[in-house]
Each structure stands twice: as structure tokens, then as C-alpha cells.
N, C-alpha and C positions, 0 to 999 in steps of 0.2 A: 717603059717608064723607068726613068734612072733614078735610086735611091742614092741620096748622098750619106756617106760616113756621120756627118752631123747630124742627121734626122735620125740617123738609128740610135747615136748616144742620146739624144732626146730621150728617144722614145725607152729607151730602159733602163735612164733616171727616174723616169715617172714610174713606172712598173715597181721598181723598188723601192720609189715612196709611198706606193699605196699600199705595198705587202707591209711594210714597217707599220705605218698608222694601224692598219687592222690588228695586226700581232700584239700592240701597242694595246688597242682598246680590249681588244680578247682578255690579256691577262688581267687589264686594270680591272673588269666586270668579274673577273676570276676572283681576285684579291677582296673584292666588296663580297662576292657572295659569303667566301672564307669567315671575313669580319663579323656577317651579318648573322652566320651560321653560330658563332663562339656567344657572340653575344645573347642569344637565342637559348643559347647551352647556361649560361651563368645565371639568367634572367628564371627560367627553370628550375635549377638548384636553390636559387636563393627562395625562390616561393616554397616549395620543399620544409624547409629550413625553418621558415615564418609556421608554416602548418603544425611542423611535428612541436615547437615553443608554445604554443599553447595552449591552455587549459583545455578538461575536457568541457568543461560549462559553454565553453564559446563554441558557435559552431564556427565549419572550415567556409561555411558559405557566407560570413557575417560581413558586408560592405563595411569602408573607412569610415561610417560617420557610427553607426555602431557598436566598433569599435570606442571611439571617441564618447558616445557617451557611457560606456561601460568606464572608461578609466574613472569619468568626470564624478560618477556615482560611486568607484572606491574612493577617491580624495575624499570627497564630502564625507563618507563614513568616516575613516582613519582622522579627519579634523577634527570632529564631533569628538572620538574617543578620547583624543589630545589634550582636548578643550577641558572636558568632564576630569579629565584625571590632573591638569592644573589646577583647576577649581578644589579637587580633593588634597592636594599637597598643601595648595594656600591655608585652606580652612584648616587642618592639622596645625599647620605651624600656627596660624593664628589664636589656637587652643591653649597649646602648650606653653606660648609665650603671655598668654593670658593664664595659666594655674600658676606659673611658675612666680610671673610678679605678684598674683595674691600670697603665695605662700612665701615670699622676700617680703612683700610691704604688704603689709593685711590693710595699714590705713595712712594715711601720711604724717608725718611726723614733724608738730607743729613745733615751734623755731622755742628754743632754750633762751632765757632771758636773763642778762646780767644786769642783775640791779647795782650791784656797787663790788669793785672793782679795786684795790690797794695794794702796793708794794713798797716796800720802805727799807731802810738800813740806819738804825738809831744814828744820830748823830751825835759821836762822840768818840773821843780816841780808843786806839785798843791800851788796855791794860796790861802790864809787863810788872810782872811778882819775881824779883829774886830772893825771895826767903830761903827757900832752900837752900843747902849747901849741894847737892846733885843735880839739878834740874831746873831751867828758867823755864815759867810760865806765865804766857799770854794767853789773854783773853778777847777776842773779837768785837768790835758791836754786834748786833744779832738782824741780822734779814729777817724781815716777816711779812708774809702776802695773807691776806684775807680777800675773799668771796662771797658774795650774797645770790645766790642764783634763785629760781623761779622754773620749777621743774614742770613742763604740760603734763596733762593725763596721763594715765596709764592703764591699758586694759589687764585684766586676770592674766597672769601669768608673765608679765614683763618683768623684767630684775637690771636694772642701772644702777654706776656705780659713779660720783660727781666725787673728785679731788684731785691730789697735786701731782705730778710726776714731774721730776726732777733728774739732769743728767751735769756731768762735770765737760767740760770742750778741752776746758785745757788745764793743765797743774804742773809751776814750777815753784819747787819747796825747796830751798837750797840753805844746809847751813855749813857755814865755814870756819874751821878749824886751823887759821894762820897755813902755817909753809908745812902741818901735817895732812892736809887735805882738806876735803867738805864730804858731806853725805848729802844724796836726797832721796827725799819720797818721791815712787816715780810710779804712772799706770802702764804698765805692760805692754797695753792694747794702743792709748795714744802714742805712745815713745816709739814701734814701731809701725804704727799708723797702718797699724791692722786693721782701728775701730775708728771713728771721727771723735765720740762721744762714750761716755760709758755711763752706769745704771749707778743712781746718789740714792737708790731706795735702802730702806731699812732692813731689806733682807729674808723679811716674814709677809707681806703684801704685795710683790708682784704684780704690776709693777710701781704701784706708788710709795710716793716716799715716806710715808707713815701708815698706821693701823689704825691711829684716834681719831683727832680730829682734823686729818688730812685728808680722809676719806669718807664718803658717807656713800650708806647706800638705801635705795628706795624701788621698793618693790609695789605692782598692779595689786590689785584695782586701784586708781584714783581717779575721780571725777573732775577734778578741779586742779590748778595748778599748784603746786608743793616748794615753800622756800627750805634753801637750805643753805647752811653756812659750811664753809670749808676753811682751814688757820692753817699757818704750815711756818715756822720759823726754822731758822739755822745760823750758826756761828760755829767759829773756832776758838779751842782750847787744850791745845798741846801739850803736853813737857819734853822739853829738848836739855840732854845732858851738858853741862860744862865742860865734859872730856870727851872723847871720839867715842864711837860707838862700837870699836872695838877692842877698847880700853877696860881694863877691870879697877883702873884704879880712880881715885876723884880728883882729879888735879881741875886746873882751868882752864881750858884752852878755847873755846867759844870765841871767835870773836866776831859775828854777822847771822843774821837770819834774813834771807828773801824769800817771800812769799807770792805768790800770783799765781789766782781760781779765777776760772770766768765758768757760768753754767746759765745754763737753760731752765728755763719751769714750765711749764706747761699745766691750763686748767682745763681735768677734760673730763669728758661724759664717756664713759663705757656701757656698750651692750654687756651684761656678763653673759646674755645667752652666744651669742655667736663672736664676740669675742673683740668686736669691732668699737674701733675707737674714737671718738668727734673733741676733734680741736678746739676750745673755746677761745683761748687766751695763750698769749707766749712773753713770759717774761724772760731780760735778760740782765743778768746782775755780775759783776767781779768785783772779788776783794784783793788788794792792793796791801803790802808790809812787809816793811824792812825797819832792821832793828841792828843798830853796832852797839858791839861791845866793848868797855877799855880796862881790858884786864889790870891795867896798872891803882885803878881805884878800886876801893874796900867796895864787898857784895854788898849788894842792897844801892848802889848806886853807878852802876856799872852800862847799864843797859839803856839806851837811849831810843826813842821812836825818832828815825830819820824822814821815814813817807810821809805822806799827807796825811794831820791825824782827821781830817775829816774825809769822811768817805764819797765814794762817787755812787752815787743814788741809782736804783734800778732802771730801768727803760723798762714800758710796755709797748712791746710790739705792735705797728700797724697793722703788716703782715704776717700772720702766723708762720711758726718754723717747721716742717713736716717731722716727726716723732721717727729716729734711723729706727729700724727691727732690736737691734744690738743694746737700744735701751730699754725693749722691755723685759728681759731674761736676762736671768743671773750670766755673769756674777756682778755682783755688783763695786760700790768704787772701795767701800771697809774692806772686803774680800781679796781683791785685786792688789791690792798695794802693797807695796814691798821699798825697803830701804837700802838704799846700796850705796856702799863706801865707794870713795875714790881717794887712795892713796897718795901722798906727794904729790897733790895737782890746787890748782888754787881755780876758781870758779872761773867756768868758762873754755878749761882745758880739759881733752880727753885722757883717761887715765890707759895707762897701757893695761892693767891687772883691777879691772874693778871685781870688787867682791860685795855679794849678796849679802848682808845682814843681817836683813828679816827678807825672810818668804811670801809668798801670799799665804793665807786662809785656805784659800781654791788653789791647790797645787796645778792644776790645768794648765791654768792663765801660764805657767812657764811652761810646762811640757808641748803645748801648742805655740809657741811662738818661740821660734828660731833668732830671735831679736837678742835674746840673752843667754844664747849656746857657749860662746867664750866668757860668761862672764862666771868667778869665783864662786861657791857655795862657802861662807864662812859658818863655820862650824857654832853657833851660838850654842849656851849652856839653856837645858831645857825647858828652867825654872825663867829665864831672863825673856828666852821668847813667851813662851806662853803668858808671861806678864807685859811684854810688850803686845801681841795679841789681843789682851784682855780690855784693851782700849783706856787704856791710865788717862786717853785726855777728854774723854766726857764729863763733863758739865756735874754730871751725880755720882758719877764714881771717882771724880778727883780727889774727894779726901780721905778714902780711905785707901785709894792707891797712892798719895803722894807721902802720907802718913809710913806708910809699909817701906822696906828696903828701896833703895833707889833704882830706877831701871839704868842700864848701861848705855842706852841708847834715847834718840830721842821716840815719841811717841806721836801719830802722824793725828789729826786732827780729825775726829769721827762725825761728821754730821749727823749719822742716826742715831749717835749716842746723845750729841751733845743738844739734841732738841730740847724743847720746853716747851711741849703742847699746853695748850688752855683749853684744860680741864670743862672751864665753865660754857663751852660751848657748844650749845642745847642740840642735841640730834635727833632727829624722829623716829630713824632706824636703830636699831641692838646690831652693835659691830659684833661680827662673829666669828672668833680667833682661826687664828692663822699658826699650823706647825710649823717649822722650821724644820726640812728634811735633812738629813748629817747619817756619813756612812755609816753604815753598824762596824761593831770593833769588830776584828775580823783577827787571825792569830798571822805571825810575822811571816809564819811558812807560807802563806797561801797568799800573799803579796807577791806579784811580779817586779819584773824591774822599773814596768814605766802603770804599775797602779796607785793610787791615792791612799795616803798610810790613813789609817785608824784615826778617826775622831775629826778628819779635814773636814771644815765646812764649806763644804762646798755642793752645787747640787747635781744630782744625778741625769746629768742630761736633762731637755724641755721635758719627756714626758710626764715627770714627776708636777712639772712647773702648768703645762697645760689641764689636767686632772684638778689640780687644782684651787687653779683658777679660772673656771667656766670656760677651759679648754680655748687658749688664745694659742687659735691653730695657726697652723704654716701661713694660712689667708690671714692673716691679721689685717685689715682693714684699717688703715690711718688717714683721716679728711679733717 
């Protein structure tokens, strides 16, 4: 039998596809064992792994739903605890915020009642006196606000105080001395708008503007509701010299005075225990006046009212005006004021070399305001200031300061002076004096360069001022 060359390449093609295939499937069942073995090996480890994590409480034999409820049973506990210990924070906080409002408000605080309500400005012109030969003086119409309030109860130990507090917004006092210059009175604080407002109080009550019958106060127990009346007037009454105010001699050179005040009043109720203030009322009032002078005619007929001699009547506020901090602590506006020359300047012009003429009271008021670092210290003689000082244009002390040597300068307008309380009005409370604190004299050596010389009135920081006045602390409260 004859084999052909083609059957035998046949035949060991196939031969070699079968050894392939097997070799083929050998290894792939190789590779799976390999796989099957690793995965065997990690599946081991990892159970290991699980064992040795947990507790000994659990055992190693515990099936997955066992498991499952052991977690289910910590949750439940650990919410419980969560639960209970919210409940305990609430109820805390709920205490606290409960002691605290009784001891801020023991009871509610039944509403202040104004029965009658008035603010006025006499109608009639200002008066202008050139008697003197040193000194023209005007006199103002007089502001006056009255109150009738209706005080609630008061339990044992409450202390309120019902009256006026008063601040100045704005003041230009300008008087003009032809082509030698002008002087004005000027506030420290508003000129560089240190302050918005400054303190028109009298100086000894803190912060209102009077001691008498500006102020009333009404102390617990009361059962029943308590009227009380509250007065408070105010004008102007200057003397302003005929010569400059750095003049020693009496010549005449005057020839203008402008005047414009615009202030705030405010009627309010104080806590004196904690210090806190309740807004009733905001009135708001300015005085207007201007006055030429014509040197060329005989004194006594020299001086003419150019402004409106009727005045422009006060405004009561719809909306109350909120009381800045800055008015209820010294110093106040008598305190603060100071007059200062301006040389060769006619109104309206900056002076290159202004010079201070009078100083404040409360030396502070410059050492704290950089506003008036370039400006002159003129050397006033010590007898002039201290009479300038002494307020020559109060209403009570005009005649026997105008009587006395002349002042060289003019004399700025003192509303705490120049008041005219009424006496006759009936208070339930005994007002109960007020010191007025002033440095002790102290000797020259023990002065520094920038401390407060002997006798300034001025006051020693708020602590003095909160002691004693029922301590109107840093929280002053104004509503």
C-alpha cells in the first residue's frame, strides 16, 4: 500500500493540533487552580482579620443576623443616651433663661403717661442794652418746655428719675470787628466733628440739665400712679466787648454779631438703679440773631436787630431722636467752650495764626483733640480769664459782673447759668444735692507737661461721674 506525501502532511497537522489543544487546556485548568488557590488564601486572612476585631463579648461562632442585632441593640442604647442628655441641655437652658428674665424684669413695666406736653419760645424780640461803655448786651427770648407725666407703680426698692436732658448740635457765634478781625465761641468736639452733639447740662446732675425743677425723682413703694411736673427754660445773655478781645484798651470796633444754636431736649425716665434710659419726648428748638453795629452813631443807639425779631417756634418730634453716649458725660457745653481770635480775617475767611483766647474749663477738651494743635495759646492776664470764666452772662450774675471792671473779651452765653427755674413747682420727691467734683490743688512741681493745672473744672474721668450717679455704666441703655 502506497502512502502518498499528502496523507502523511495530513496526518501531522492533526497530531499537532491535538498536542496544542491539550497543552492549551492543561495550562488554562493550571491558571484556574493558581487563581482559585490565592483567592482561598485572602478569603482565610480576611476571616482572621474579622475574628481577631472583635470584642470579647461576641463570640467567634455568632452568624450575621446576630451580629446584626447586637449592633441594632447599641444604636438603640447610644439614641436613648443622646436623647436624655438633649432633654437635659434644653431644660438647663430653659432655667437660666427663665432666672435671668425674672431678675431683669421682676414684673412688666406698665406704659408712662403724658398728660400735657409744651414747648414754647416767648414771642418777642431779643433785647440789645448798649449802656455800657465796654460791653454790648443782649438778651434772648427764653425757651421753656413743661411736662405733666403720670408715673405707674412702683415696687419697694425702685428709684426713677423723670426730667429734661438737653444737648447743643450745632453753634455759630461770630463777632466781627471790621478789617481787625472776628472772634468766635467755638465747641471743640463739634468744630472737629469728634462729637455730633455735646452735654447743655448744668454740670452738678449728670446728665440733666438742671438739679430743680428739671428733674424729679420718685422712689417705690407706690401703689397707684404718681403725677409729676418737670420746667426747664433757657436763653441767652452775653456781653460782648466793643474792642477785640485781645485789646486792653476800650475803643469801638464792634461792628456785627451772628448768632446760631440749634439743640435737642429730650424728656426722659431713668432707671437710677441700672442706669438705663426710656425716651419720652424729643424736642427740637434753634435760636437765630444777628445784630449790626454803626459805629458812626452816639452808643446807645448804635446797635440794630437785623434777624427776625420773632422767633421760630420749637418742633416736637414724631419720632424720637436716640440720646449719642457723648451726651450724657462731662464735659459739658459751659466746660468745653473756648473763644478764639482770628486776626486780619473778616467772617468767613480762615485765619493763617488763630489764637485761643479763652480756654476751656476742662483742659482735656484740647489736649484730646488734635483739631486745635496749630492753633495760638494767647497769653490772657489771669484776673480777665477767671472773670471771663466766671460766666458774666448769666441772667443773676449780670449785675454785679457788669457793675465790676469790664471784661476784655466777650462772654459766651451760659444756659446753666442763665436759667430761671420755677421755684413754685410742687415736687413729691426732696432733691438730693449734687457735688460738683474739681481737682484738688496739687503744687506746680508735681504737674506734668500734659496734666490738668490746679482748680480746672473739669471731671476725673466717668468713674467719678458713674459712682455717682447710680453708676450709668459702659451698658447705658437708651430706648
Amino acid at each position: 500500500m502506497v502512502v502518498s506525501d499528502d496523507d502523511v502532511h495530513k496526518n501531522e497537522t492533526v497530531e499537532f493540533t491535538y498536542w496544542l489543544y491539550y497543552m492549551t487546556v492543561y495550562y488554562v485548568l493550571k491558571i484556574i487552580c493558581v487563581i482559585n488557590a490565592f483567592l482561598n488564601v485572602q478569603q482565610y486572612k480576611r476571616q482572621e482579620q474579622q475574628t481577631i476585631s472583635t470584642t470579647t463579648s461576641t463570640l467567634v461562632g455568632m452568624n450575621v443576623m446576630g451580629q446584626l442585632i447586637d449592633k441594632a441593640k447599641r444604636a438603640i442604647v447610644m439614641r436613648t443616651v443622646n436623647n436624655e442628655k438633649l432633654q437635659q441641655e434644653q431644660t438647663s437652658q430653659e432655667k437660666t433663661q427663665h432666672q435671668s428674665s425674672q431678675s431683669n424684669v421682676r414684673k412688666p413695666i406698665l406704659p408712662i403717661r403724658i398728660q400735657e406736653l409744651d414747648a414754647k419760645i416767648e414771642n418777642r424780640p431779643t433785647i440789645v442794652d448798649e449802656k455800657s461803655p465796654a460791653v454790648l448786651k443782649y438778651r434772648t427770648p427764653h425757651f421753656r418746655a413743661t411736662a405733666t407725666v403720670k408715673f405707674p407703680p412702683l415696687d419697694e426698692g425702685e428709684h426713677w428719675k423723670i426730667g429734661w436732658i438737653q444737648s447743643c448740635t450745632r453753634m455759630d457765634f461770630f463777632n466781627s470787628y471790621g478789617d481787625c478781625g472776628y472772634s468766635s465761641w467755638e465747641f471743640p468736639q463739634l468744630m472737629s466733628g469728634q462729637n455730633p452733639m455735646i452735654s447743655d447740662s448744668d454740670g452738678r446732675n449728670y446728665p440733666f440739665y438742671g438739679s430743680k425743677s428739671e428733674v424729679i425723682e420718685i422712689q417705690g413703694p407706690c401703689i397707684d400712679y404718681t403725677t409729676l411736673k418737670v420746667v426747664m427754660n433757657d436763653n441767652f445773655y452775653p456781653h460782648i466787648t466793643w474792642d477785640i478781645p485781645t485789646s486792653n484798651e476800650r475803643l469801638s470796633r464792634l461792628t456785627s454779631v451772628k448768632r446760631h444754636q440749634s439743640f435737642y431736649t429730650w424728656l426722659v425716665a431713668m432707671n437710677a438703679r441700672n442706669g438705663s434710659i426710656l425716651v419720652l419726648k424729643t424736642i427740637s428748638w434753634q435760636m437765630n440773631l444777628e445784630i449790626n453795629i454803626d459805629l458812626t452813631k452816639p452808643q446807645g443807639s448804635r446797635a440794630i436787630l437785623v434777624s427776625d425779631p420773632i422767633p421760630v417756634q420749637p418742633e416736637i418730634l414724631k419720632q424720637n431722636i436716640r440720646i449719642p453716649t457723648c451726651v450724657l458725660y462731662p464735659p459739658n457745653a459751659n466746660s468745653a467752650q473756648i473763644l478764639v481770635w482770628h486776626p486780619g480775617c473778616h467772617l468767613g475767611e480762615t485765619s493763617k495764626r488763630p489764637e485761643i483766647v479763652v480756654p476751656p474749663r476742662c483742659m482735656l477738651v484740647l489736649l484730646q483733640n488734635p483739631f486745635y494743635a496749630n492753633h495760638i495759646r494767647h497769653k490772657t492776664h489771669t484776673s480777665i480769664q477767671n472773670k471771663l470764666n466766671g460766666g458774666s452772662s448769666s441772667s443773676s450774675s449780670s449785675s454785679s459782673s457788669s457793675s465790676s471792671s469790664p471784661s476784655p473779651s466777650s462772654s459766651p452765653s451760659s444756659p446753666s447759668d442763665s436759667r430761671m427755674n420755677n421755684n413754685n413747682t410742687s415736687q413729691s420727691v426732696t432733691i438730693k444735692p449734687y457735688s460738683r467734683l474739681i481737682f484738688p490743688q496739687t503744687t506746680a512741681t508735681s504737674l506734668s507737661s500734659c496734666s490738668i493745672a490746679p482748680g480746672n473744672r473739669c471731671y476725673n474721668g466717668m468713674k467719678h461721674i458713674l459712682n455717682n450717679h447710680a453708676k450709668l455704666a459702659q451698658g447705658v441703655m437708651v430706648r
